[in-house]
C-alpha positions as CSV (number, residue, x, y, z in Angstrom):
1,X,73.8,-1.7,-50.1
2,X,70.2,-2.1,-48.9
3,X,68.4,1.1,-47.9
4,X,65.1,1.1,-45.9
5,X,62.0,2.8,-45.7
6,X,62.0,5.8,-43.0
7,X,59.7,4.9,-39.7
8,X,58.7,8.3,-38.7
9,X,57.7,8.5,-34.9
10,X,54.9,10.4,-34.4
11,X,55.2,12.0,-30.8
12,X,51.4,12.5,-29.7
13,X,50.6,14.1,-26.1
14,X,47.7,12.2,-26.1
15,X,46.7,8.3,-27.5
16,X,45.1,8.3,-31.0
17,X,44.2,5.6,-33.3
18,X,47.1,4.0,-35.0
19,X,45.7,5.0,-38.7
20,X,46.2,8.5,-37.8
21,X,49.5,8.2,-35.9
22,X,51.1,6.4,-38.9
23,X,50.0,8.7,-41.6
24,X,52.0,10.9,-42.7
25,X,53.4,12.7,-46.4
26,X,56.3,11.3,-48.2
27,X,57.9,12.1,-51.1
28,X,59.4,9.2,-52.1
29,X,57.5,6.6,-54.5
30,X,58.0,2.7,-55.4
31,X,57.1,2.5,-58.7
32,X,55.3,-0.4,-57.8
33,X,51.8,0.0,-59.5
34,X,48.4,1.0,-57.3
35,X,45.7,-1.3,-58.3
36,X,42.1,-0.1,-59.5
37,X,40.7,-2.4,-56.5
38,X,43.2,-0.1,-54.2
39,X,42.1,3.0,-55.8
40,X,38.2,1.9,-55.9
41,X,38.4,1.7,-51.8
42,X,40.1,5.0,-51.7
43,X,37.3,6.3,-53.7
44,X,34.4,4.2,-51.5
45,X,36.1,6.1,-48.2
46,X,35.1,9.4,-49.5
47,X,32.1,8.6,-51.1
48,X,31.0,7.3,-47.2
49,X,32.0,10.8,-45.4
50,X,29.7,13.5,-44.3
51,X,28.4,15.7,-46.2
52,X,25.9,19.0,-45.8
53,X,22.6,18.0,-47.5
54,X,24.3,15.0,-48.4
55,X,25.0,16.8,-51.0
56,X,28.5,15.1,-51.7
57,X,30.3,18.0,-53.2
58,X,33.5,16.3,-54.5
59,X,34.9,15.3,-58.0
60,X,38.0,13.3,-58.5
61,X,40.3,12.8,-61.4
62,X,42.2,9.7,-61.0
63,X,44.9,9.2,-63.3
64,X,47.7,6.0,-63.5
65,X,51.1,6.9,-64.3
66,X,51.7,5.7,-68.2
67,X,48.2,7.7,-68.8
68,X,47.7,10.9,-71.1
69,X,46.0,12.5,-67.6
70,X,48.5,12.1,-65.7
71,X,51.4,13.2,-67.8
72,X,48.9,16.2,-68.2
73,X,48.2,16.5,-64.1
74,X,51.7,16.2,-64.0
75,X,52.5,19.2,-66.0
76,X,50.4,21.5,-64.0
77,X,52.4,20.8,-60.5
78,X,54.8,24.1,-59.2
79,X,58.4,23.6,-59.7
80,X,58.4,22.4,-56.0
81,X,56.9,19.1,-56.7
82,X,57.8,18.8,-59.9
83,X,61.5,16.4,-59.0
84,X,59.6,14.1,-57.4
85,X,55.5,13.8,-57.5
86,X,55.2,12.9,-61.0
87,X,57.2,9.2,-60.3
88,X,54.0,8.9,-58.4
89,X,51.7,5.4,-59.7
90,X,48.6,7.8,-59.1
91,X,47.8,11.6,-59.2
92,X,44.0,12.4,-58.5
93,X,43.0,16.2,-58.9
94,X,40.5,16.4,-56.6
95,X,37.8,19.5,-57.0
96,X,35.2,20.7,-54.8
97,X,31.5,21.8,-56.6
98,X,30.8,25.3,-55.5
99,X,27.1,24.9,-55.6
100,X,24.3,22.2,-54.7
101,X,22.4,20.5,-57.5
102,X,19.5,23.2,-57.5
103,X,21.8,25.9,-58.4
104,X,22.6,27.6,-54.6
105,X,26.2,28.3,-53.5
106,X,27.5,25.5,-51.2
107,X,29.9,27.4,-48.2
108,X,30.3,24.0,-47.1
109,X,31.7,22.3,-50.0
110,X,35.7,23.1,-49.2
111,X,34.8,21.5,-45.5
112,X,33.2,18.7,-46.9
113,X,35.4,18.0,-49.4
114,X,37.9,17.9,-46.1
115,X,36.6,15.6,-44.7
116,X,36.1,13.5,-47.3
117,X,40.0,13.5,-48.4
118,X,40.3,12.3,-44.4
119,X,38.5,10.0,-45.0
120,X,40.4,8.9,-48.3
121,X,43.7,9.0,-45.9
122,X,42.9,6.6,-43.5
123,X,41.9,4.2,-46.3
124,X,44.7,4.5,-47.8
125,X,47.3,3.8,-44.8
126,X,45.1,1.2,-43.9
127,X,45.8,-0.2,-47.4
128,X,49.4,0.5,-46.4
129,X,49.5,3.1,-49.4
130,X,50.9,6.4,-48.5
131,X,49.9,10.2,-49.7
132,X,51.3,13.4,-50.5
133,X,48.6,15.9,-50.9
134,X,49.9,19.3,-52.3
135,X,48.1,22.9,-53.5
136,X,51.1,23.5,-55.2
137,X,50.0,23.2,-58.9
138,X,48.1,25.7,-61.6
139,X,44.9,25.5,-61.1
140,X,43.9,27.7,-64.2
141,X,46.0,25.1,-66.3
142,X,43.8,22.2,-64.9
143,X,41.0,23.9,-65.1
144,X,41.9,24.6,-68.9
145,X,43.1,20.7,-70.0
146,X,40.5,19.5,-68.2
147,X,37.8,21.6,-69.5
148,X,36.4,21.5,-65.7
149,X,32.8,23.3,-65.3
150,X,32.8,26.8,-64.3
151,X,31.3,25.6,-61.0
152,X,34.1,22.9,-60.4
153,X,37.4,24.4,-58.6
154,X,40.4,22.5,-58.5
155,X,41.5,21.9,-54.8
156,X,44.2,20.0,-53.9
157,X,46.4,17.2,-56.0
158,X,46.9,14.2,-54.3
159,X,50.2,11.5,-55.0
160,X,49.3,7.9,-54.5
161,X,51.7,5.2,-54.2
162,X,53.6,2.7,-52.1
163,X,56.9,4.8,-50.3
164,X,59.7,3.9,-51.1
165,X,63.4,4.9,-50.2
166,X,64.4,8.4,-49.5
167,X,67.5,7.6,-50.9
168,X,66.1,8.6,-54.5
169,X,65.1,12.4,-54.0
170,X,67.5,15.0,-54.7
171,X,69.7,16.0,-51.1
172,X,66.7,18.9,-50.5
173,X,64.1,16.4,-50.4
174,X,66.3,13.9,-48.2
175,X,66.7,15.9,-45.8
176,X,63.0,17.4,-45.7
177,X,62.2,13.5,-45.5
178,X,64.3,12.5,-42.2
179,X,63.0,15.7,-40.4
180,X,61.3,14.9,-37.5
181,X,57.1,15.1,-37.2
182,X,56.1,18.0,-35.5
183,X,52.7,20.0,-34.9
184,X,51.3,22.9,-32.7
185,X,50.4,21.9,-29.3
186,X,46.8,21.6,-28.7
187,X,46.9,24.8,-26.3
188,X,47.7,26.7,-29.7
189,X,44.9,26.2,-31.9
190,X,41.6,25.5,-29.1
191,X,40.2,26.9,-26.5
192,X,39.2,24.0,-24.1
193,X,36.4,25.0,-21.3
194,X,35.7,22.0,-19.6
Protein backbone atom coordinates (compact mmCIF):
# COMPACT_ATOMS: atom_id res chain seq x y z
CA UNK A 1 0.00 0.00 0.00
CA UNK A 2 1.23 3.51 -0.94
CA UNK A 3 0.34 6.26 1.40
CA UNK A 4 0.69 10.00 0.52
CA UNK A 5 1.62 13.16 1.83
CA UNK A 6 -1.53 15.23 3.33
CA UNK A 7 -2.39 18.52 0.95
CA UNK A 8 -3.77 20.79 3.54
CA UNK A 9 -6.13 23.47 1.97
CA UNK A 10 -5.64 26.56 3.37
CA UNK A 11 -9.08 28.56 3.13
CA UNK A 12 -7.99 32.36 3.08
CA UNK A 13 -10.75 35.23 2.80
CA UNK A 14 -8.42 37.13 1.08
CA UNK A 15 -5.34 36.20 -1.75
CA UNK A 16 -1.92 35.85 -0.11
CA UNK A 17 1.35 34.74 -1.45
CA UNK A 18 1.57 31.10 -2.12
CA UNK A 19 4.70 30.69 0.48
CA UNK A 20 2.44 31.65 3.18
CA UNK A 21 -0.70 29.73 2.08
CA UNK A 22 1.29 26.42 1.92
CA UNK A 23 2.99 26.63 5.20
CA UNK A 24 1.87 25.05 7.62
CA UNK A 25 3.19 22.52 10.99
CA UNK A 26 3.44 18.85 10.56
CA UNK A 27 4.36 16.31 12.65
CA UNK A 28 5.36 13.82 10.45
CA UNK A 29 9.21 13.53 9.33
CA UNK A 30 11.03 11.68 6.26
CA UNK A 31 14.03 10.70 7.57
CA UNK A 32 15.54 11.90 4.60
CA UNK A 33 18.53 14.06 5.73
CA UNK A 34 18.47 18.16 5.54
CA UNK A 35 21.55 19.39 3.96
CA UNK A 36 23.99 22.03 5.62
CA UNK A 37 23.42 24.08 2.19
CA UNK A 38 19.45 23.75 3.15
CA UNK A 39 20.16 24.71 6.62
CA UNK A 40 22.75 27.61 5.60
CA UNK A 41 19.71 29.42 3.63
CA UNK A 42 17.41 28.95 6.49
CA UNK A 43 19.98 30.60 8.58
CA UNK A 44 20.77 33.49 5.65
CA UNK A 45 16.68 34.25 5.81
CA UNK A 46 16.88 35.27 9.36
CA UNK A 47 20.08 36.78 9.32
CA UNK A 48 18.27 39.26 6.44
CA UNK A 49 15.08 40.30 8.66
CA UNK A 50 14.53 43.42 10.52
CA UNK A 51 15.84 44.16 13.40
CA UNK A 52 15.68 47.24 16.08
CA UNK A 53 19.16 48.88 15.97
CA UNK A 54 20.02 46.29 13.70
CA UNK A 55 20.87 44.82 16.53
CA UNK A 56 20.08 41.10 15.36
CA UNK A 57 19.10 39.72 18.70
CA UNK A 58 18.84 35.99 17.75
CA UNK A 59 21.04 32.82 18.49
CA UNK A 60 20.46 29.52 16.98
CA UNK A 61 21.50 26.01 17.88
CA UNK A 62 21.33 23.83 15.00
CA UNK A 63 21.67 20.27 15.54
CA UNK A 64 21.51 17.08 12.81
CA UNK A 65 19.89 14.08 14.09
CA UNK A 66 22.84 11.37 14.77
CA UNK A 67 24.56 14.47 16.81
CA UNK A 68 25.28 14.60 20.74
CA UNK A 69 22.99 18.10 20.52
CA UNK A 70 20.39 16.86 19.27
CA UNK A 71 19.90 13.73 21.22
CA UNK A 72 20.38 16.38 24.08
CA UNK A 73 17.64 19.07 22.43
CA UNK A 74 15.73 16.14 22.10
CA UNK A 75 15.67 15.32 25.78
CA UNK A 76 14.51 18.61 26.86
CA UNK A 77 10.99 18.47 24.67
CA UNK A 78 7.49 17.96 26.94
CA UNK A 79 6.00 14.62 26.78
CA UNK A 80 3.71 16.14 23.98
CA UNK A 81 6.39 16.15 21.39
CA UNK A 82 8.39 13.78 22.61
CA UNK A 83 6.52 10.57 20.07
CA UNK A 84 7.33 12.30 17.31
CA UNK A 85 9.79 15.60 17.01
CA UNK A 86 12.85 13.92 17.86
CA UNK A 87 12.63 11.63 14.23
CA UNK A 88 13.10 15.12 13.14
CA UNK A 89 16.70 15.48 10.62
CA UNK A 90 17.06 18.98 12.40
CA UNK A 91 16.20 20.54 15.85
CA UNK A 92 17.40 24.25 16.23
CA UNK A 93 16.82 25.84 19.79
CA UNK A 94 16.50 29.17 18.86
CA UNK A 95 17.09 32.02 21.72
CA UNK A 96 16.49 35.60 21.80
CA UNK A 97 19.41 38.03 23.56
CA UNK A 98 17.66 40.03 26.16
CA UNK A 99 20.02 43.01 25.83
CA UNK A 100 21.96 45.02 23.03
CA UNK A 101 25.71 44.79 22.84
CA UNK A 102 26.26 47.87 25.24
CA UNK A 103 24.61 46.30 28.00
CA UNK A 104 20.77 47.94 27.79
CA UNK A 105 17.62 45.69 27.92
CA UNK A 106 16.31 44.98 24.36
CA UNK A 107 12.04 44.97 24.72
CA UNK A 108 12.20 44.27 21.18
CA UNK A 109 14.28 41.21 21.00
CA UNK A 110 11.18 38.50 21.39
CA UNK A 111 9.55 40.68 18.25
CA UNK A 112 12.48 40.57 16.42
CA UNK A 113 13.39 37.31 16.97
CA UNK A 114 9.59 36.88 15.36
CA UNK A 115 10.19 38.03 12.69
CA UNK A 116 13.14 36.61 12.01
CA UNK A 117 11.85 32.85 12.53
CA UNK A 118 9.15 34.20 9.57
CA UNK A 119 11.50 34.85 7.81
CA UNK A 120 13.31 31.32 8.37
CA UNK A 121 9.60 29.84 7.42
CA UNK A 122 9.18 31.11 4.12
CA UNK A 123 12.75 29.83 3.33
CA UNK A 124 12.17 26.92 4.30
CA UNK A 125 8.81 26.04 2.27
CA UNK A 126 10.33 27.65 -0.48
CA UNK A 127 13.00 24.93 -0.08
CA UNK A 128 10.01 22.63 0.11
CA UNK A 129 11.19 21.78 3.82
CA UNK A 130 8.48 21.86 6.27
CA UNK A 131 8.50 23.15 10.20
CA UNK A 132 7.08 22.37 13.44
CA UNK A 133 7.88 25.09 15.86
CA UNK A 134 6.98 24.21 19.55
CA UNK A 135 7.41 26.05 23.25
CA UNK A 136 6.87 22.87 24.58
CA UNK A 137 10.25 21.89 26.05
CA UNK A 138 12.33 22.80 29.49
CA UNK A 139 13.89 25.69 29.08
CA UNK A 140 15.85 25.56 32.44
CA UNK A 141 17.20 22.07 31.10
CA UNK A 142 18.57 23.84 27.86
CA UNK A 143 19.63 26.48 29.43
CA UNK A 144 21.64 24.12 31.79
CA UNK A 145 23.22 21.49 28.89
CA UNK A 146 23.87 24.23 27.01
CA UNK A 147 25.54 26.40 29.40
CA UNK A 148 23.56 29.42 27.55
CA UNK A 149 24.60 33.08 28.99
CA UNK A 150 22.51 34.46 31.57
CA UNK A 151 21.34 37.05 29.01
CA UNK A 152 20.44 34.25 26.33
CA UNK A 153 16.65 32.85 26.82
CA UNK A 154 15.60 29.88 25.14
CA UNK A 155 12.48 30.61 22.93
CA UNK A 156 11.01 28.34 20.82
CA UNK A 157 12.42 24.80 19.31
CA UNK A 158 12.01 24.38 15.84
CA UNK A 159 11.75 20.65 13.79
CA UNK A 160 13.27 20.69 10.44
CA UNK A 161 12.79 18.11 7.87
CA UNK A 162 11.00 16.92 4.71
CA UNK A 163 7.06 15.58 5.76
CA UNK A 164 6.50 12.66 5.36
CA UNK A 165 3.35 10.29 5.80
CA UNK A 166 0.89 10.70 8.60
CA UNK A 167 0.57 7.27 8.57
CA UNK A 168 3.56 6.90 11.08
CA UNK A 169 2.34 8.94 14.26
CA UNK A 170 0.56 7.34 16.91
CA UNK A 171 -3.71 7.57 16.09
CA UNK A 172 -3.64 11.05 18.43
CA UNK A 173 -1.31 12.59 16.07
CA UNK A 174 -3.19 11.28 12.89
CA UNK A 175 -5.88 12.57 13.56
CA UNK A 176 -4.48 16.14 14.82
CA UNK A 177 -2.78 15.86 11.31
CA UNK A 178 -5.93 15.43 8.85
CA UNK A 179 -7.80 18.30 10.91
CA UNK A 180 -8.64 20.92 8.79
CA UNK A 181 -6.55 24.59 8.86
CA UNK A 182 -8.41 27.01 10.64
CA UNK A 183 -7.68 30.59 12.09
CA UNK A 184 -9.62 33.63 13.64
CA UNK A 185 -11.25 35.85 11.25
CA UNK A 186 -9.57 39.05 10.61
CA UNK A 187 -12.62 40.93 12.36
CA UNK A 188 -11.25 39.11 15.64
CA UNK A 189 -7.92 40.25 16.17
CA UNK A 190 -7.89 44.19 14.27
CA UNK A 191 -9.56 46.96 14.32
CA UNK A 192 -9.65 48.23 10.66
CA UNK A 193 -10.51 52.23 10.22
CA UNK A 194 -10.30 52.81 6.72
Amino acid sequence: MTSTLIQKETPTDFDIHPLIKERWSPRSFSPKKVSRSAVNQLLEAMRWAPSAMNEQPWEVLAAQKGTKSHDTLAKTLAPGNQPWAPDAPVLLLVMARTTYSNGAPNHSALYDLGLAVGNLSVEATHLGLSLHQMGGFDRTMARESFNLRENLQPVVMIAVGYRDSHESLPEDLQQRELAPRKRKKIEEFAIVDF
